[in-house]
N, C-alpha and C positions, 0 to 999 in steps of 0.2 A: 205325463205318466212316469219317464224315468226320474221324475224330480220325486213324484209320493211314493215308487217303489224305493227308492233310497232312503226318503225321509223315515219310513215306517220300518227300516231296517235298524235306523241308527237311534229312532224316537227311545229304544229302551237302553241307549248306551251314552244317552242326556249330549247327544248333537240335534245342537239343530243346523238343520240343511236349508242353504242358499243358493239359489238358482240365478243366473247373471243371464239379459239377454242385450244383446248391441244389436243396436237399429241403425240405418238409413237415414230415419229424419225423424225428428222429435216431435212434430205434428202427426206423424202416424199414430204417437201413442196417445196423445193431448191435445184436444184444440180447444178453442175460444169463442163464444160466439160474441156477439156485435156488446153485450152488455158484462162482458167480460166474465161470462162464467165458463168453466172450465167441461167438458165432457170428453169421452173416450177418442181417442181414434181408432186406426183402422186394428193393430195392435196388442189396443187396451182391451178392445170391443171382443177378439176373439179368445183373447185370455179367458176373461172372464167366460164367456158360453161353455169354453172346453174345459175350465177346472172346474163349474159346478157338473158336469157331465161325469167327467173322473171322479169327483169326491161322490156322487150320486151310485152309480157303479157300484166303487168301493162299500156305501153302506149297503146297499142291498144285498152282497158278497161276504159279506161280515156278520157275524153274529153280533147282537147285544153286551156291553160291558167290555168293550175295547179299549183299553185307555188310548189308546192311536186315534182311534173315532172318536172318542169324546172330548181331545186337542183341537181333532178341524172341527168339532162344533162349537164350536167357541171362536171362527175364524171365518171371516167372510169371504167372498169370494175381492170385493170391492177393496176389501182394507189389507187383503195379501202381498200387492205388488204395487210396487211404488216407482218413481222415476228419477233417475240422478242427470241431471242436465248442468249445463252450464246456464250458472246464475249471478247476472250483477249487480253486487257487492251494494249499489247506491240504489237501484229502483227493484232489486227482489224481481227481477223479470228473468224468465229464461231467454236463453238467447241461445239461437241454431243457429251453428254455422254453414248450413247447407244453403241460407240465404243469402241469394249474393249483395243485398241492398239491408244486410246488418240490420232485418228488422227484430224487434223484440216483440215478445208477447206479455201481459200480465200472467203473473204466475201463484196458485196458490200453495207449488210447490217446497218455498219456504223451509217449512218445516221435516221434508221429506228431504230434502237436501242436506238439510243439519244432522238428520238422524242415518245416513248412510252413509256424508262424508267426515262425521266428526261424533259423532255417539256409537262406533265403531261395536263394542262393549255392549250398549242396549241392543244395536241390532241383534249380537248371539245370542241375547234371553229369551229365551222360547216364550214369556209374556210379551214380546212384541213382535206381534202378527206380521209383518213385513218376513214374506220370502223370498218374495220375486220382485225383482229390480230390471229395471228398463233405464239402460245407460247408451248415450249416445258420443260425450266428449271425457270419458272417464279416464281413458288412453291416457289424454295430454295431462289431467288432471294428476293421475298417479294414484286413483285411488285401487286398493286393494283388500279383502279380508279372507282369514285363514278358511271359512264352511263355505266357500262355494264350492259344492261339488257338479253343479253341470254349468253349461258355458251353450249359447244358442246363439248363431250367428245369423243377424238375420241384414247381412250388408255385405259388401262385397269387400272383402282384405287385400289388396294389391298383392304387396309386399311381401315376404316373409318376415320381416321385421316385424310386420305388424300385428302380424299371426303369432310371433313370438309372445307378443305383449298380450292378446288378448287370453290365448292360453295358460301365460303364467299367472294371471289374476286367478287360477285355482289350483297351482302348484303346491300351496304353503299347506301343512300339516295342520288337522283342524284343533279345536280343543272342544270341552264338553261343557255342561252346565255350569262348573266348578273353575274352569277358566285351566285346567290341565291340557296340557298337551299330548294330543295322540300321536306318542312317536312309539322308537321302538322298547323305549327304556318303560314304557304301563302295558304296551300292546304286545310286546315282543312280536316275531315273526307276525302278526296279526295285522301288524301296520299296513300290511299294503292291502290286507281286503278290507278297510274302515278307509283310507284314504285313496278311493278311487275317483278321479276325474271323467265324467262324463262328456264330448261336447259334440254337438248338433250343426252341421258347417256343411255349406257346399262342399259338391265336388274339384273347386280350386284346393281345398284342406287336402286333398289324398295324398297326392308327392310329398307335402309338407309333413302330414302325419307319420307318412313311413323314414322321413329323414331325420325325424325328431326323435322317433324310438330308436330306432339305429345308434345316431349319436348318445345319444342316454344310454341304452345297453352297454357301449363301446367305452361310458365314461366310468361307467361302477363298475366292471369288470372285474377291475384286478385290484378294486379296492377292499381292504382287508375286513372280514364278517366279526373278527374279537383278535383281544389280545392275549398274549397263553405265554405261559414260563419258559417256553424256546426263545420269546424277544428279550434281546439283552441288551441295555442302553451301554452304548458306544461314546466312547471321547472325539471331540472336533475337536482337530487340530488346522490351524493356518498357516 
């Protein structure tokens, strides 16, 4: 719900909104049966129920001739959300590292791999249905992009290191249809209500959460809002 309350905020400001969830273990979202086809897990299974429930909602709440509604009808619930796993490079198998005996699975992932770790660009085109992504080893991989605006944590973070990592996967300022950046230099002052970070996290995230804003507050501080004819450049001398 807060991924289509935002999306349908920003649909007319030509963002499109990406939602990131981290898992446990990559068989919750994906398994295999004996002939190597692929279907949901535990997951993928409730994904889908709860976004045709939400999008179902919404059109009965809506009148006729919405262009926001007539986007998800064009979008399935199945071709929404996709999975970025670690995949190798020789057999195209995903591989969990939750297994301790390093088994692989066949994967028809593939292609859903290419398009989130390396078509970066096609992901932000609102022609490609991909919003919601299910990342398990994205962390080590380094992968990142500017429209994730919510973050769902569905595993446990030890660390704060690691909680660092997972939250700045939606730090970076988004951009729009046209590939512009929503900073403050198109949005002025507006930037911070177009770039809000949503994220959905146990309660191990609370301390972390209050020590994170603190720090942030404490670091823009006394960082200067413009520059004005009182600053006068000065000589270095050594």
């Amino acid at each position: 719900l807060s991924h289509i309350e935002r999306e349908r905020h920003l649909f007319y400001k030509g963002i499109k909104v990406l939602s990131l969830f981290f898992i446990d273990e990559v068989a919750k979202y994906k398994q295999y049966d004996a002939a190597g086809q692929a279907f949901n897990g535990l997951y993928a299974g409730m994904f889908v129920e709860e976004y045709k429930q939400v999008i179902g909602n919404l059109q009965l709440a809506t009148g006729d001739g919405d262009e926001y509604l007539k986007y998800l009808d064009g979008i399935t619930a199945e071709e929404t959300h996709a999975g970025y796993f670690s995949i190798d490079k020789r057999s195209h198998r995903i591989i969990d590292s939750k297994l301790g005996n390093k088994q692989e699975r066949t994967s028809d992932d593939a292609d859903a791999y290419d398009l989130i770790m390396k078509n970066k660009e096609r992901l932000l085109d609102r022609r490609e249905p991909v919003r919601f992504i299910f990342s398990h080893s994205a962390l080590r991989e380094g992968w990142d992009n500017p429209n994730v605006f919510q973050i769902c944590t569905l595993k446990q973070s030890g660390s704060d290191v690691r909680k660092r990592q997972e939250v700045g996967r939606g730090l970076r300022l988004s951009v729009n249809q046209n590939g512009e950046r929503m900073d403050t230099n198109l949005l002025g002052e507006d930037v911070h209500n177009i770039n809000v970070l949503t994220v959905v996290a146990n309660e191990s995230y609370d301390s972390f959460a209050k020590g994170l804003q603190t720090e942030l507050a404490e670091a823009v501080a006394d960082r200067p809002r413009m520059v004005t004819i009182d600053l006068r450049p000065c000589s270095k001398h050594l």
